[in-house]
Structure formats: C-alpha cells, structure tokens
C-alpha positions as CSV (number, residue, x, y, z in Angstrom):
1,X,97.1,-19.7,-218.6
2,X,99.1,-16.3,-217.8
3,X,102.3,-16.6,-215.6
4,X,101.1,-14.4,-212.6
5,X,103.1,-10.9,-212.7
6,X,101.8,-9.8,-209.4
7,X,105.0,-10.3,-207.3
8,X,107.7,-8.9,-210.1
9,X,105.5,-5.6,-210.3
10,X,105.3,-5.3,-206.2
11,X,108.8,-5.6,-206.3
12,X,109.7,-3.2,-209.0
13,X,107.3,-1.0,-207.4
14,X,109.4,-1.7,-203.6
15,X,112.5,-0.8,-205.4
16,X,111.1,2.2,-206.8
17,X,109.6,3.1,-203.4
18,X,113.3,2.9,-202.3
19,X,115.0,4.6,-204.9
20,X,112.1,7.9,-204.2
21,X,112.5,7.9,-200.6
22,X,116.3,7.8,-200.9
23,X,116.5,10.9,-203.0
24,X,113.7,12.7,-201.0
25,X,115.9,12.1,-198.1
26,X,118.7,13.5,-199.8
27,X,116.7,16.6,-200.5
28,X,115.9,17.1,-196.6
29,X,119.6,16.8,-195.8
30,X,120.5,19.1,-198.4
31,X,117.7,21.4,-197.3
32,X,120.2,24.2,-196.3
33,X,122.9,24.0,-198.7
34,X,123.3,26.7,-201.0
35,X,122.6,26.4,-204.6
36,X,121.3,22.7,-204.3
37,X,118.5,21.9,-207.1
38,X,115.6,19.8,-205.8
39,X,115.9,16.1,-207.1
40,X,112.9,14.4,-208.4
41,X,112.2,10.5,-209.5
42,X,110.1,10.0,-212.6
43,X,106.4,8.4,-212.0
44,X,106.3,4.4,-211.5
45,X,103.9,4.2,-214.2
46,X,106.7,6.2,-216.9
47,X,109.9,4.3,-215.4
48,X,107.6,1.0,-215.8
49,X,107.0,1.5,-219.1
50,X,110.7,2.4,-219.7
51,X,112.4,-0.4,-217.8
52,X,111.3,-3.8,-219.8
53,X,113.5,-6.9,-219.9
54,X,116.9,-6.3,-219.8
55,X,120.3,-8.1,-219.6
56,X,121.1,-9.9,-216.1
57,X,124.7,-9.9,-214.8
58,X,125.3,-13.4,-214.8
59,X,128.6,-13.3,-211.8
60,X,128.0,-11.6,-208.8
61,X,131.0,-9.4,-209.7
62,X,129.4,-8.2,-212.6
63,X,128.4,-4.1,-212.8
64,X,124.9,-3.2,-212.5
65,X,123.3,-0.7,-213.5
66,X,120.3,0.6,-211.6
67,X,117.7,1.1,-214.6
68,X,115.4,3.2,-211.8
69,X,118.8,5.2,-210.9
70,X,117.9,7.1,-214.7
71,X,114.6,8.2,-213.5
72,X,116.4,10.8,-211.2
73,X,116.3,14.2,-212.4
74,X,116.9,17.5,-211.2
75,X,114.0,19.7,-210.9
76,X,113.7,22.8,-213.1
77,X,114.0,25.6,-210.8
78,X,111.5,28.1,-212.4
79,X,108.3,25.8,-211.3
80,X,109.9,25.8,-207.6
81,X,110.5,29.2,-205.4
82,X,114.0,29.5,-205.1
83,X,115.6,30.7,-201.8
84,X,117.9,33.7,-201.2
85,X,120.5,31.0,-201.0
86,X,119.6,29.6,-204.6
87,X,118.0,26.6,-202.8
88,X,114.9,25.2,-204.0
89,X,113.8,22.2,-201.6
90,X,110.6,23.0,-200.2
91,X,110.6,21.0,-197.2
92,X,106.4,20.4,-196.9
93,X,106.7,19.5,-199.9
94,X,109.3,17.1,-199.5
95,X,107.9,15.8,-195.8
96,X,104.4,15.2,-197.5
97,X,106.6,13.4,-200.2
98,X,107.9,10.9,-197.5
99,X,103.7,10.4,-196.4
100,X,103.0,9.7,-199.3
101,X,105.9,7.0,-199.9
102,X,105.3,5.4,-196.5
103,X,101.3,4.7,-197.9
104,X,102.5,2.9,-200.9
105,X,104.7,0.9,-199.4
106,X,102.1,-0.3,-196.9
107,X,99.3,-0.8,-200.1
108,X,102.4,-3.1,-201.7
109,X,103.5,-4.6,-199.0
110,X,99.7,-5.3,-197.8
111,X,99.0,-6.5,-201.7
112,X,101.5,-9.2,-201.6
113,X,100.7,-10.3,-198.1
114,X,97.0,-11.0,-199.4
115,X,97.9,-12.4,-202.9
116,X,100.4,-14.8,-201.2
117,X,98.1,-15.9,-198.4
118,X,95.3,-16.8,-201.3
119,X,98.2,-18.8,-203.2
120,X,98.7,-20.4,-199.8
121,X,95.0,-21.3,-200.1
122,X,94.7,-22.9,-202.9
123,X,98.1,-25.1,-202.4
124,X,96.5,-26.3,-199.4
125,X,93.4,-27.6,-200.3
C-alpha cells in the first residue's frame, strides 16, 4: 500500500499560498514607488516539480533556505504597461491576485479538513 501524500502536498501548497500572497502584498505596498518591477511567484505545479527531497537542517540553529523563496521573479516589464514613474504594478491585477489566493486556501484548507475527518472514520470504527 502507498504512504498517503495528501497532507505533505496541502502543506507545500499552504506554504506556497503564503510565499504568493506575501509578495503580492509587497507589490500593493510598492504600488507607488518609482521604478519598482512587479514580483511574480512561479506556478505550484513548476515549483512542485522543482522542489523534491532535499536536505533537513537537523539543529534548530541551522540556516534554511526557503526552496519556494527561488520561485520569486521579477516580471519582465515589456508584457506589463509601465507607468510614467517606471512602475509596473497593476493593482486589479494584483487585488484579483489576492481573490484568487484567498480561494485556494479555502479548497486546501477545506481538502484536509475532509480527508482527516474520513481518517477519523475509519480509526473509529
């Protein structure tokens, strides 16, 4: 039988989640500064592929590195209008980008709320 791998990818995906809405939220509060270049996270499905097993720090004094930190990437500014202040955040854009998160984060939360309440079913019986 297969280990189940349900709750390691909802929390890759949570961390993901977090990493994206962080850097959305840093292009809303940057929104107005000159010359800032819109920041963008790589798809879940290509940082997925990209961030396998790994080494674990083994001391909680150990450094980290985020692997889902690499998937942040500046935006190339010709497929996004610049503004007169060399500006490229689009803020619908980056508002609908903060929808969008908040609905994946319900479906992931809401998927690991269901599969743990059938694992509590079939301990029980």
């Amino acid at each position: 039988m297969q280990p189940i791998q349900l709750f390691e990818l909802t929390s890759k995906q949570a961390h993901w989640l977090t990493v994206r809405q962080s850097v959305v939220a840093g292009n809303i509060a940057n929104a107005n500064t000159p010359g800032y270049a819109t920041r963008e996270v790589a798809a879940f499905e290509a940082v997925l592929k990209e961030t396998g097993t790994r080494m674990a720090a083994t001391h909680p004094g150990h450094i980290r590195e985020d692997p889902m930190r690499g998937a942040v990437s500046s935006r190339d500014s010709r497929d996004v209008e610049v503004q007169p202040s060399g500006n490229s955040v689009n803020l619908p854009d980056e508002l609908s980008k903060t929808g969008e998160i908040k609905r994946m984060y319900e479906l992931n939360t809401g998927m690991v709320k269901a599969f743990h309440r059938m694992m509590l079913l079939t301990v029980r019986r």
